[in-house]
TORKOL-4160 file (C-alpha; in steps of 0.2 Angstrom, whole numbers, padded with zeros to 4 digits, m for minus):
408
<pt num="1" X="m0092" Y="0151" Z="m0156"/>
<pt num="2" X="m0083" Y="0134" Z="m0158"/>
<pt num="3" X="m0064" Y="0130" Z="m0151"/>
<pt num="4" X="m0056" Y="0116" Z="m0153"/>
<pt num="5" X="m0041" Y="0111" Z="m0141"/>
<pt num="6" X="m0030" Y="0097" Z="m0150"/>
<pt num="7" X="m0016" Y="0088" Z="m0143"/>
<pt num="8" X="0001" Y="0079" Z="m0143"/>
<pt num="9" X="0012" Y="0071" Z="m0134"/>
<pt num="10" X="0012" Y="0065" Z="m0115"/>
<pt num="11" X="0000" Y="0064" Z="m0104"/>
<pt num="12" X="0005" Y="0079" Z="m0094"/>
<pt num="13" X="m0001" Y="0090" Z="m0110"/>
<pt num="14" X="m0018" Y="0080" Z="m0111"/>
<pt num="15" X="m0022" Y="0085" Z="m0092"/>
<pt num="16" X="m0016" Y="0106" Z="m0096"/>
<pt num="17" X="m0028" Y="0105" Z="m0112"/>
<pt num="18" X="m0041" Y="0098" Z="m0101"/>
<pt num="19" X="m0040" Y="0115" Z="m0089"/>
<pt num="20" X="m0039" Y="0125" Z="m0104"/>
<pt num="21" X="m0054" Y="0117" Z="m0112"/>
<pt num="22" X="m0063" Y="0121" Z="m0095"/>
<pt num="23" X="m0056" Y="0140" Z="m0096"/>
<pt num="24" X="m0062" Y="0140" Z="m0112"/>
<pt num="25" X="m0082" Y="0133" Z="m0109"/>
<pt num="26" X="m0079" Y="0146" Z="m0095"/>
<pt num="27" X="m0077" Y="0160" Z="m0108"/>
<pt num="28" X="m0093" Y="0156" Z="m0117"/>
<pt num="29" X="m0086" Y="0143" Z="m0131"/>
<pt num="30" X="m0093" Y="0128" Z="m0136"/>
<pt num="31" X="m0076" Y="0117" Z="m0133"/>
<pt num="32" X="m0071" Y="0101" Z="m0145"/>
<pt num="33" X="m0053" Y="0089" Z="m0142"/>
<pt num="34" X="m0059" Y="0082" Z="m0160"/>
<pt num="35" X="m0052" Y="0089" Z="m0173"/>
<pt num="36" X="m0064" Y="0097" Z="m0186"/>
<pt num="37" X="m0070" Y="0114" Z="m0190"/>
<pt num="38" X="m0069" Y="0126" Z="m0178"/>
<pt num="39" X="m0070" Y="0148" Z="m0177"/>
<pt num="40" X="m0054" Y="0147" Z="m0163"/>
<pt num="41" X="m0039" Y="0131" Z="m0164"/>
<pt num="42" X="m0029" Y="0128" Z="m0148"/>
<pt num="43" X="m0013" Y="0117" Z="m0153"/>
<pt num="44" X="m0003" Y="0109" Z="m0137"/>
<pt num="45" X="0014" Y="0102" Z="m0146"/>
<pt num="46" X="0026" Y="0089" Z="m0140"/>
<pt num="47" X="0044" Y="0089" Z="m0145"/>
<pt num="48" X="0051" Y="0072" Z="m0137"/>
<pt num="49" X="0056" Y="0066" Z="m0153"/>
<pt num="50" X="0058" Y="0076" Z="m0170"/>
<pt num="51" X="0045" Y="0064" Z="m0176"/>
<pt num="52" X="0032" Y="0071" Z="m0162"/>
<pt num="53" X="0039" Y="0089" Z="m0168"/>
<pt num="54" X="0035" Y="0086" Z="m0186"/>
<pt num="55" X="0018" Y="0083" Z="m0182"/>
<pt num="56" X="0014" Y="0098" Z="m0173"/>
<pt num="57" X="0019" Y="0109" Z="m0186"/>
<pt num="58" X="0007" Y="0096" Z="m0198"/>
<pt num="59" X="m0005" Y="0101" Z="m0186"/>
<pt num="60" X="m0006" Y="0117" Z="m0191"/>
<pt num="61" X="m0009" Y="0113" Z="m0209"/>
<pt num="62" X="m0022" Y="0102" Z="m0203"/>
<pt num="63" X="m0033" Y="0115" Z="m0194"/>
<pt num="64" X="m0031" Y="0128" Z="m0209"/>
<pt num="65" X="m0040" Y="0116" Z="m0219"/>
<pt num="66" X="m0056" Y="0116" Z="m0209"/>
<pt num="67" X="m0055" Y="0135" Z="m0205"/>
<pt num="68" X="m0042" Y="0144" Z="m0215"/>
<pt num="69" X="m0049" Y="0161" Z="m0208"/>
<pt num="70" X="m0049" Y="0155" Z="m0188"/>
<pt num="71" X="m0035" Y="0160" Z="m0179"/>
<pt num="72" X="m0025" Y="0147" Z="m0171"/>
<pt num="73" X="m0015" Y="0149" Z="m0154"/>
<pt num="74" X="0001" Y="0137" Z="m0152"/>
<pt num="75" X="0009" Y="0131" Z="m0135"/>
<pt num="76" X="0020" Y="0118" Z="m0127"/>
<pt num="77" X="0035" Y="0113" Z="m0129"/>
<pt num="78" X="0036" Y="0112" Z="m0149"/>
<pt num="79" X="0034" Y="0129" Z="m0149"/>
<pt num="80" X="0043" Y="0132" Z="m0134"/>
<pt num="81" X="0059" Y="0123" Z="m0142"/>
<pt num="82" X="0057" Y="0132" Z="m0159"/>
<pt num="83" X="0046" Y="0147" Z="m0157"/>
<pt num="84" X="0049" Y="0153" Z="m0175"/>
<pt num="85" X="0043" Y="0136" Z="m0184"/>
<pt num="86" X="0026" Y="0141" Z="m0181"/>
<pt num="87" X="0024" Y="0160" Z="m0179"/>
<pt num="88" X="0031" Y="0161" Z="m0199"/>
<pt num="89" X="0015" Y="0149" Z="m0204"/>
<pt num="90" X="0000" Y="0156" Z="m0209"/>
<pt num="91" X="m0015" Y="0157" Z="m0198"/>
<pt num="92" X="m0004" Y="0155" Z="m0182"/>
<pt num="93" X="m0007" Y="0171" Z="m0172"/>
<pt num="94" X="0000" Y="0166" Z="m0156"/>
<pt num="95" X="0016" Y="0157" Z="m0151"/>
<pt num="96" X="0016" Y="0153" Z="m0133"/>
<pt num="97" X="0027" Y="0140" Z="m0123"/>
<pt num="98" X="0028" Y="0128" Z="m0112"/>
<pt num="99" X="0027" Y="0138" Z="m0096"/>
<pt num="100" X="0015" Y="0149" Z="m0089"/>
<pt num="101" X="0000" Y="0140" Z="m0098"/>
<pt num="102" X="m0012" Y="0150" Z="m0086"/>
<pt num="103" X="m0010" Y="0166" Z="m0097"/>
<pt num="104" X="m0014" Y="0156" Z="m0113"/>
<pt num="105" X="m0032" Y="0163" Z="m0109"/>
<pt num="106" X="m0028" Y="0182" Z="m0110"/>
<pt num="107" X="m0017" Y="0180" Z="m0125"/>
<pt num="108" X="m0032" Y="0173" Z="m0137"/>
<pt num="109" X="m0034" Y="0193" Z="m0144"/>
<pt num="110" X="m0016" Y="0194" Z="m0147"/>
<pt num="111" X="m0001" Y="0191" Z="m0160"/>
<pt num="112" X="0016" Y="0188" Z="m0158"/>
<pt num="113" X="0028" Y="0177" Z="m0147"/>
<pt num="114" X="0025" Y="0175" Z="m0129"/>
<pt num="115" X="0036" Y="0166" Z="m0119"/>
<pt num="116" X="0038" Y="0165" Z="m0101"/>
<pt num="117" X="0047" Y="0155" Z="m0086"/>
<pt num="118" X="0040" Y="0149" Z="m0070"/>
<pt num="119" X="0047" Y="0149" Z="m0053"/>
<pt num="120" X="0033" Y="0143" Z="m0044"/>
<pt num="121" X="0020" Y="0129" Z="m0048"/>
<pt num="122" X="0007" Y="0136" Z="m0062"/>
<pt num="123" X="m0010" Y="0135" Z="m0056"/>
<pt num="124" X="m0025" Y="0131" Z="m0068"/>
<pt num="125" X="m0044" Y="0127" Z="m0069"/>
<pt num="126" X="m0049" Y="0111" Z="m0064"/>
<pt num="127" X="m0045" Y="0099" Z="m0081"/>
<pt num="128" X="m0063" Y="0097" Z="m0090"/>
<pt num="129" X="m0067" Y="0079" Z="m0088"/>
<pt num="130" X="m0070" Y="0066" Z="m0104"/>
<pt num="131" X="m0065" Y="0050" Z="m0098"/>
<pt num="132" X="m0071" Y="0041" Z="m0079"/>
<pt num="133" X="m0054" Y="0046" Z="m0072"/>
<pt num="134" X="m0047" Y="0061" Z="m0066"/>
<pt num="135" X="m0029" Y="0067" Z="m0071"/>
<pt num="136" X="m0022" Y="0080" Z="m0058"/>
<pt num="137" X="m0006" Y="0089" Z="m0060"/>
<pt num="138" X="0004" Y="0090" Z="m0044"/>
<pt num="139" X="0022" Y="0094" Z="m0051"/>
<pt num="140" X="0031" Y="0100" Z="m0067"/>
<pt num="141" X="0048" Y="0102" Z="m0074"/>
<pt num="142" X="0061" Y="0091" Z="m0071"/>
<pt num="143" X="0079" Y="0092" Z="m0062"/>
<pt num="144" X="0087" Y="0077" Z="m0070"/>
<pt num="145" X="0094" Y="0080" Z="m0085"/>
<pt num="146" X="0095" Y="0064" Z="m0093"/>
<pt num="147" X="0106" Y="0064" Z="m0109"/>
<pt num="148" X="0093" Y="0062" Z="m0122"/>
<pt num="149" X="0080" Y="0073" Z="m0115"/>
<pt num="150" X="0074" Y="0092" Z="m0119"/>
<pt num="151" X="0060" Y="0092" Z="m0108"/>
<pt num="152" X="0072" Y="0101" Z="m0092"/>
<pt num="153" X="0074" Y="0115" Z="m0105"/>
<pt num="154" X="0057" Y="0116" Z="m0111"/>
<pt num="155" X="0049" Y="0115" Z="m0095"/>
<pt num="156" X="0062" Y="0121" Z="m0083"/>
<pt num="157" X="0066" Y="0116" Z="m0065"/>
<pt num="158" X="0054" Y="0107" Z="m0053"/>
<pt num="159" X="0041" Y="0114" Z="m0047"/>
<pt num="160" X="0024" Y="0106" Z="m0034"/>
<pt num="161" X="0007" Y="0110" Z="m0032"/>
<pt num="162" X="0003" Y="0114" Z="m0014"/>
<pt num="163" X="m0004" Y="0099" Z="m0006"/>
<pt num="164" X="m0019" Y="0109" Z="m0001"/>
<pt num="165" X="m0023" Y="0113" Z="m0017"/>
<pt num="166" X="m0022" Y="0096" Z="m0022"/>
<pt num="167" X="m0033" Y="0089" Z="m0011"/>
<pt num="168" X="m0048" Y="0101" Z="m0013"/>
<pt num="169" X="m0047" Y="0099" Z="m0034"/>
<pt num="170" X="m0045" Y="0077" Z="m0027"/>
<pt num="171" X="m0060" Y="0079" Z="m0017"/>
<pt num="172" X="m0069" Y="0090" Z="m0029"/>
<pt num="173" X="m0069" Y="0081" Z="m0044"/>
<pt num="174" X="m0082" Y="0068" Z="m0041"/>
<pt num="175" X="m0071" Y="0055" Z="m0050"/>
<pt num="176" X="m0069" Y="0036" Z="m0044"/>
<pt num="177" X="m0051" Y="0037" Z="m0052"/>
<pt num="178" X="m0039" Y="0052" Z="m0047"/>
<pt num="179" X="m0021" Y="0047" Z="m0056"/>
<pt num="180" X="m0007" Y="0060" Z="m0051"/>
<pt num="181" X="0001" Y="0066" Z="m0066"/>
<pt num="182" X="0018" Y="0078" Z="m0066"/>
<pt num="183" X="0033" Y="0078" Z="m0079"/>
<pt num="184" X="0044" Y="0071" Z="m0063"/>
<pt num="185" X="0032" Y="0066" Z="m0047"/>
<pt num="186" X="0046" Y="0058" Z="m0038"/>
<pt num="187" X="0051" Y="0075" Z="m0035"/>
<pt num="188" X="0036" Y="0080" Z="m0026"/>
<pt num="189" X="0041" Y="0093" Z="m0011"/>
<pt num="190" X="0027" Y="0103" Z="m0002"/>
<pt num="191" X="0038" Y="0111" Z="0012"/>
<pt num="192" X="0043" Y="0093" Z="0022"/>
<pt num="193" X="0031" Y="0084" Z="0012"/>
<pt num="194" X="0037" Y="0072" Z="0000"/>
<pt num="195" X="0025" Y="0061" Z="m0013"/>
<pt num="196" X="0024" Y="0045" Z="0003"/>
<pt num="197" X="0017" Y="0062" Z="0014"/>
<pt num="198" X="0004" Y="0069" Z="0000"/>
<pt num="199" X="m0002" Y="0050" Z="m0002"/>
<pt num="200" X="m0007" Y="0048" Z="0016"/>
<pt num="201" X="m0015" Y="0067" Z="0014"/>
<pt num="202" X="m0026" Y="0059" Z="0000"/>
<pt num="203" X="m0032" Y="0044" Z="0010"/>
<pt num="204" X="m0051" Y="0050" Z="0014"/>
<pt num="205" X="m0052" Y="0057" Z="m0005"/>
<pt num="206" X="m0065" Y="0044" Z="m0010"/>
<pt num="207" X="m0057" Y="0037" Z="m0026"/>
<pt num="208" X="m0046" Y="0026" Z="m0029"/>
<pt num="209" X="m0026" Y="0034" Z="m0032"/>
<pt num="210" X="m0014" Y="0030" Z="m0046"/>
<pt num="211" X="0002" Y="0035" Z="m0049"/>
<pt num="212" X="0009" Y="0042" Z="m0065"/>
<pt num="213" X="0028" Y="0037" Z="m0069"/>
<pt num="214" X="0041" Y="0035" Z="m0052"/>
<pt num="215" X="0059" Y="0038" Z="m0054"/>
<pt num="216" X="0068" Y="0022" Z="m0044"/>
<pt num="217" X="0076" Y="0034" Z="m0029"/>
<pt num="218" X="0059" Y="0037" Z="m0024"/>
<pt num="219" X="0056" Y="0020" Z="m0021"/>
<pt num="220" X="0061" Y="0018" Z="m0001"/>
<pt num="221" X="0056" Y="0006" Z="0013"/>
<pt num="222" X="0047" Y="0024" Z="0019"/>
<pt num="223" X="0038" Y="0028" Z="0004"/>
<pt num="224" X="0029" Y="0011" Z="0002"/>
<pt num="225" X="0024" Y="0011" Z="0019"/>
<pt num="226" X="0014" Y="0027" Z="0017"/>
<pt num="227" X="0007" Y="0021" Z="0001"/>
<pt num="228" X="0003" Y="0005" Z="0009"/>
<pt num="229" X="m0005" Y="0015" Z="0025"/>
<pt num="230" X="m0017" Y="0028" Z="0015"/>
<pt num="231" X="m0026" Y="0010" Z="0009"/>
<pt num="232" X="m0032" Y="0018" Z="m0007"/>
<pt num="233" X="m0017" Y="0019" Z="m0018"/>
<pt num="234" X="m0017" Y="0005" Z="m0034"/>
<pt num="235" X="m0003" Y="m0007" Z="m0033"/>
<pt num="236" X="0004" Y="m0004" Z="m0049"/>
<pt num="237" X="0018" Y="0008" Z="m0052"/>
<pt num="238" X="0027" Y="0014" Z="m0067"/>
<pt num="239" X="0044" Y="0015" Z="m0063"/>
<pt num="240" X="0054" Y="0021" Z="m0078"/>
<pt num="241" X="0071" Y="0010" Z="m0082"/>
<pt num="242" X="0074" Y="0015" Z="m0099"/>
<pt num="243" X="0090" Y="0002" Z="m0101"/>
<pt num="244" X="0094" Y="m0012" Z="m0093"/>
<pt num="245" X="0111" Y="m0010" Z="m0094"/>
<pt num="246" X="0123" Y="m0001" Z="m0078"/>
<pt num="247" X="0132" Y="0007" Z="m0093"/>
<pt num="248" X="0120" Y="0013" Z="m0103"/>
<pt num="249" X="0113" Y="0021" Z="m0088"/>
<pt num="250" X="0126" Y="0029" Z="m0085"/>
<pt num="251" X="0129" Y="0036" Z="m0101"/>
<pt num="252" X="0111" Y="0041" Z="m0102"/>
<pt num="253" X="0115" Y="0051" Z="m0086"/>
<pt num="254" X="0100" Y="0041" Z="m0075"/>
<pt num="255" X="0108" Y="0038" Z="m0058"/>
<pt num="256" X="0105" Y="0021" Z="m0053"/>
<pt num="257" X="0112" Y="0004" Z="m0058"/>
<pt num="258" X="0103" Y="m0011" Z="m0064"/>
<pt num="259" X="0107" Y="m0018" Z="m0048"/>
<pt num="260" X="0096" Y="m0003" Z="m0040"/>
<pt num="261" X="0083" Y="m0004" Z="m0051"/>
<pt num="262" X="0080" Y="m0022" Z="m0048"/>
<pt num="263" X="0082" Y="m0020" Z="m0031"/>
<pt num="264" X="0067" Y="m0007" Z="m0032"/>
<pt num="265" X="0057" Y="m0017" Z="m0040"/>
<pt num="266" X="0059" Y="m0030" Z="m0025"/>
<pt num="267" X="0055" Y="m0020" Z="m0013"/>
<pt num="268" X="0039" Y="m0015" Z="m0021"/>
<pt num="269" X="0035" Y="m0034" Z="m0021"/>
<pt num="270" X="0036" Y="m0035" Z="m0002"/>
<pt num="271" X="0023" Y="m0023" Z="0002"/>
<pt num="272" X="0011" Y="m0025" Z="m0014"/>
<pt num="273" X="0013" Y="m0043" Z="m0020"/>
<pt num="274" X="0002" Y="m0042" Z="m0035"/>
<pt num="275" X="0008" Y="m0026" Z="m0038"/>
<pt num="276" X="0009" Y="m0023" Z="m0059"/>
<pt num="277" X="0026" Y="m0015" Z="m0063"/>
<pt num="278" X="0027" Y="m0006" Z="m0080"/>
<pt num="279" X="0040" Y="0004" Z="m0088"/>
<pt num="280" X="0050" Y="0010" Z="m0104"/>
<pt num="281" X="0065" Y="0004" Z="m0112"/>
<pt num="282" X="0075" Y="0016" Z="m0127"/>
<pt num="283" X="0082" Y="0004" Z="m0138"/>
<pt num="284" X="0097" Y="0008" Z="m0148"/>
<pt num="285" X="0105" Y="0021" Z="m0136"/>
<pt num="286" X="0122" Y="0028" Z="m0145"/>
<pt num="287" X="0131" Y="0016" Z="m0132"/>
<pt num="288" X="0121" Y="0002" Z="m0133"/>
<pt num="289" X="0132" Y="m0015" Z="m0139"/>
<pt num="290" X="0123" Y="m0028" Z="m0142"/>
<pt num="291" X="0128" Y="m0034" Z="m0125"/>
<pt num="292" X="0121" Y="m0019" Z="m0116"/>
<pt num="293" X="0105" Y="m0022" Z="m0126"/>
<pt num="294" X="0103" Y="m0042" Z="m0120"/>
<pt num="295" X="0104" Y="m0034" Z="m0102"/>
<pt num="296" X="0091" Y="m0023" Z="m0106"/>
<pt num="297" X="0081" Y="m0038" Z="m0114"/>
<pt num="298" X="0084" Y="m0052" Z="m0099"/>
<pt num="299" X="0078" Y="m0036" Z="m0087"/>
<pt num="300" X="0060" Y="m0039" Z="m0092"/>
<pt num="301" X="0060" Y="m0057" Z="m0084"/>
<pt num="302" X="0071" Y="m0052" Z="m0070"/>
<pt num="303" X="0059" Y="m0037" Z="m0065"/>
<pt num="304" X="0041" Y="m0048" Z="m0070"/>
<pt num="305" X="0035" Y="m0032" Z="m0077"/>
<pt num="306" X="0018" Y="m0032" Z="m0082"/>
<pt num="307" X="0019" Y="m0021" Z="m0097"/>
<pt num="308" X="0033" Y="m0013" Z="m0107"/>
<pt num="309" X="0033" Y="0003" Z="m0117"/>
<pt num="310" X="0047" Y="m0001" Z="m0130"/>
<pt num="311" X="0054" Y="0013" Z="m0142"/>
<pt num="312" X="0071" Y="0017" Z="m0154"/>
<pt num="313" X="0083" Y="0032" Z="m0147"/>
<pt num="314" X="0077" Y="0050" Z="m0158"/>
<pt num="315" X="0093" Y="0061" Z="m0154"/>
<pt num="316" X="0086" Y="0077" Z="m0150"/>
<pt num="317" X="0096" Y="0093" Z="m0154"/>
<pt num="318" X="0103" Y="0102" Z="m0139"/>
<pt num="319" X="0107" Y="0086" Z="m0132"/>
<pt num="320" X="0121" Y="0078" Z="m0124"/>
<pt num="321" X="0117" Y="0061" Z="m0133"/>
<pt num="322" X="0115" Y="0071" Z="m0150"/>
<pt num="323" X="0133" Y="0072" Z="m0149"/>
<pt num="324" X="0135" Y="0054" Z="m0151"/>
<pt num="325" X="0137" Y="0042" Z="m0166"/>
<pt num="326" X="0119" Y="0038" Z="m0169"/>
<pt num="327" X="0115" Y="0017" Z="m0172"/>
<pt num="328" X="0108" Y="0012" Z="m0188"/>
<pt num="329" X="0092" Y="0013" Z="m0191"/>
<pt num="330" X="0091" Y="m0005" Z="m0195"/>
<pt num="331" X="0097" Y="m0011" Z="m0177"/>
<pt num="332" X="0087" Y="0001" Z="m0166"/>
<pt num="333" X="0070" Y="m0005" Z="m0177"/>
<pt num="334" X="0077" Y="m0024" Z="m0171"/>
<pt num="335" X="0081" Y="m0021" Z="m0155"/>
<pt num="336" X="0065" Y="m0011" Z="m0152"/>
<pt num="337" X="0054" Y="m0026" Z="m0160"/>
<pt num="338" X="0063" Y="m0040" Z="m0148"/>
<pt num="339" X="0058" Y="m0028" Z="m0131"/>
<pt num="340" X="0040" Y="m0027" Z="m0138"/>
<pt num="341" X="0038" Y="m0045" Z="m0141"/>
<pt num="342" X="0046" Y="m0051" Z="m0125"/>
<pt num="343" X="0035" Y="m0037" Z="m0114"/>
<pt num="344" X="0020" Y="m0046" Z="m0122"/>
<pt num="345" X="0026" Y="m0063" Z="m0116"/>
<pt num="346" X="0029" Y="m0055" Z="m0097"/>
<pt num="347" X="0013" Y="m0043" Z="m0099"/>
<pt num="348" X="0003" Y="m0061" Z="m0103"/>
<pt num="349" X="0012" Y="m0070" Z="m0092"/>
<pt num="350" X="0006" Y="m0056" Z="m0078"/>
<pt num="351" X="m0012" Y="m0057" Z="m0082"/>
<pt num="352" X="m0012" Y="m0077" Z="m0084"/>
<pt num="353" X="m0009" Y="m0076" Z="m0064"/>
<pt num="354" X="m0026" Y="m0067" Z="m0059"/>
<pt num="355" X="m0035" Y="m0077" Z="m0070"/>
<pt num="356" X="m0050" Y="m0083" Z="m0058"/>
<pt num="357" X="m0048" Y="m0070" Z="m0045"/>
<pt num="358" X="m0057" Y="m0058" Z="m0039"/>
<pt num="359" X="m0051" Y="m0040" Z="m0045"/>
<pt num="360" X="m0060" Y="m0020" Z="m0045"/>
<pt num="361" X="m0061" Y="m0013" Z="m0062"/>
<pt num="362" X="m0067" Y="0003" Z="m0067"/>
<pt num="363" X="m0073" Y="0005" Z="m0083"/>
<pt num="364" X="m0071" Y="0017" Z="m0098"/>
<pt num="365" X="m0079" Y="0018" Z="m0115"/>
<pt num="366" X="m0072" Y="0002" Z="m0122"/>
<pt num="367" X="m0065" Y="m0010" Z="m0107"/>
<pt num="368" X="m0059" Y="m0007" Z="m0089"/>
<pt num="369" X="m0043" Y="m0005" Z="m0079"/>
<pt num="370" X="m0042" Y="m0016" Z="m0064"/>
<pt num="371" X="m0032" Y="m0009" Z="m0048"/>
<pt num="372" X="m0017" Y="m0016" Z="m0056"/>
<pt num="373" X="m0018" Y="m0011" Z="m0070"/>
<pt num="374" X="m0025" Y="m0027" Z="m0080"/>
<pt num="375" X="m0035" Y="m0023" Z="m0096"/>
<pt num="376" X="m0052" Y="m0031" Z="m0094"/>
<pt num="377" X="m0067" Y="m0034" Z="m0106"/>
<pt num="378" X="m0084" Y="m0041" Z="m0098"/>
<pt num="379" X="m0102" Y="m0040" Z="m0105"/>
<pt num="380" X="m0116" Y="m0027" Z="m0097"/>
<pt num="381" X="m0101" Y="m0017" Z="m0090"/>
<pt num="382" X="m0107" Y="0002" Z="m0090"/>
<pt num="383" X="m0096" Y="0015" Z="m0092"/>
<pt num="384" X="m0091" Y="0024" Z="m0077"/>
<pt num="385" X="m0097" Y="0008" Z="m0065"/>
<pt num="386" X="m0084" Y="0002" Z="m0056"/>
<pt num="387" X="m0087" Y="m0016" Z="m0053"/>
<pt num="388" X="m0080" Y="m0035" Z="m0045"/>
<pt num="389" X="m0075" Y="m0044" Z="m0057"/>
<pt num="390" X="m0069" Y="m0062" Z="m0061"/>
<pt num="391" X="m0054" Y="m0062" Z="m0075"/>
<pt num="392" X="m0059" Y="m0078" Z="m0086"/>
<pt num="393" X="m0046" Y="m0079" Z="m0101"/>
<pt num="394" X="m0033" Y="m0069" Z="m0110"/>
<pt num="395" X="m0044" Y="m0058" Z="m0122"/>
<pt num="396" X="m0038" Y="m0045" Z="m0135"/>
<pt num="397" X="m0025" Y="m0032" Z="m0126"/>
<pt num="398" X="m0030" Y="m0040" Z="m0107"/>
<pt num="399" X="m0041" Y="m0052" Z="m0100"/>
<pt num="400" X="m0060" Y="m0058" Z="m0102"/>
<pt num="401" X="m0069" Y="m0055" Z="m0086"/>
<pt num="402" X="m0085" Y="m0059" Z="m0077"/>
<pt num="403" X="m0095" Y="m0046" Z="m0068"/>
<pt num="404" X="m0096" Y="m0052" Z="m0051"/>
<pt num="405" X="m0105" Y="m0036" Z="m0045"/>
<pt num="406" X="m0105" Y="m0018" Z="m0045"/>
<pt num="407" X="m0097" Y="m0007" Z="m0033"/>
<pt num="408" X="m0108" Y="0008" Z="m0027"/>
């Protein structure tokens, strides 16, 4: 028996299809993420846009046509935000959420709509591993109710993974990469232990740590410290900005102030120098004057950031900022091209600055990650091997390197 476990949206879902796809090898099946013919379809759907909503219903159509007699068994937060959208279509026989993903399993027999809330963190295999890292969930849900966002509703309050648990699945996985993944880790509580805390627990794991997106309140004179102390946490951190403009936070409900952010930002530069910030940007908020958006352009400079994920506002029903007069379609498509091309000058300008030194990549399929975060190409690189290597010239979507030597 074949299952195929596909998947949108962030990479919180990819990580909780990965333990699902281990549950699944567990039960006897011969497991797939690639899309194809299959005798059971597993669909994990997203629903931070309508755009990312549309194509997990599609989705559905896609798998009937390479099995229109397999049963197919939806969950997260598509189906979580409109249950009915997919139990009505033909071949769907399950309709689970986004919560309690760790009955998904029992439910494969069944029919009908299941839907359940969580009030402590939801334990799950260990994520089947495809790539050279390790993604490991230590959070979900989210407490901060930004304007625009479902994901509070769909996935409910926040919720942490016991640090024990974390560190035997960290020490198990045999990775040389473990990247700590949640819907909001900032909000990481284990009893008195905050994310600074669980990073000094990690410091023996024997891999290096990254950390998945940061809110700025998490960024404190105390946290950096402890990430500085364990010695094997990566200097780059994603700190999610969203607008540079105090007004457009404030209408998007984030609770800090350009000012804040920036201020962030320095402080990370004081214990990591080199350290690559990355981050998102909505362009064309409801609010957004033209003004508000030049704030949110002259940010990228300000911050040095060393890549930018740049996208237009979706207005997402159930929302406070779906209330709002929504911007032409025309502006947020401009406004979202001018961020893009002016993260590519500060992501080039970042790597132009490690050109000739000495860097740690590890490397995947096609390419490496360096400790900050730096895109690298070199020849002879295996996959898997993490090496020393000599950044040359800009190259493609990072930089050409030289393989200096590999790290055992």
């Amino acid at each position: 028996m074949k299952a195929c476990v596909f998947t949108l949206g962030c990479k919180m879902n990819e990580v909780e299809s990965a333990s699902l796809m281990r549950g699944l090898e567990e039960r006897g099946y011969e497991v797939t993420d690639v899309l194809g013919e299959a005798d059971l379809y597993l669909l994990n759907t997203c629903a931070v846009t309508k755009e990312a909503e549309r194509k997990s219903r599609q989705a559905v159509t896609r798998m009937r046509r390479f099995n229109p007699l397999a049963p197919i068994v939806v969950c997260g937060c598509a189906s979580e935000h409109s249950a009915e959208a997919f139990a009505g279509r033909e071949g769907v026989t399950v309709v689970a959420g986004a919560m309690r993903k760790d009955k998904i399993l029992e439910l494969l027999d069944g029919r009908g709509i299941f839907h359940e809330t969580e009030t402590a963190f939801c334990e799950l295999p260990a994520p089947k591993r495809n790539k050279t890292r390790a993604f490991l969930r230590i959070e979900d849900g989210c407490n901060n109710f930004c304007s625009y966002c479902l994901i509070p509703y769909l996935r409910g309050r926040t919720r942490s993974r016991s640090a024990e648990s974390i560190l035997s699945e960290a020490m198990a996985c045999g990775a040389k990469e473990v990247v700590l993944t949640g819907i909001d880790i900032s909000s990481y509580r284990d009893g008195d232990m905050d994310l600074g805390d669980l990073l000094v627990a990690l410091k023996d794991v024997p891999a290096r740590i990254r950390l998945g997106s940061l809110e700025e309140g998490v960024v404190t004179e105390e946290f950096l410290e402890k990430a500085k102390a364990a010695g094997n946490v990566c200097p780059h951190f994603h700190l999610s900005l969203q607008s540079g403009s105090t007004a457009v936070l404030r209408a998007m409900n984030r609770h800090y102030t350009r000012e804040q952010y920036l201020a962030a930002c320095g402080k990370i530069y004081e214990y990591f120098p080199d350290a690559a910030i990355t981050t998102d940007i909505i362009a064309g908020f409801p609010t957004e004057t033209e003004e508000d958006f030049l704030q949110s352009l002259s940010i990228i400079g300000e911050a040095g950031f060393a890549r930018v994920h740049a996208f237009p506002f979706s207005a997402r029903e159930g929302t406070a900022a779906a209330k709002l007069c929504d911007l032409p379609a025309e502006v947020k498509k401009e406004r979202t091209a001018r961020l893009l091309a002016a993260g590519k000058n500060a992501e080039q300008n970042y790597i132009r600055r490690f050109l000739g030194r000495r860097l740690t990549a590890l490397f995947e399929e096609d390419g490496g990650y360096t400790e900050n975060y730096i895109r690298v190409y070199a020849e002879s690189a295996n996959e898997g091997g993490m090496y020393e290597v000599r950044p040359l010239k800009p190259y493609h979507d990072g930089a050409y390197a030289e393989i200096i030597k590999e790290i055992k």
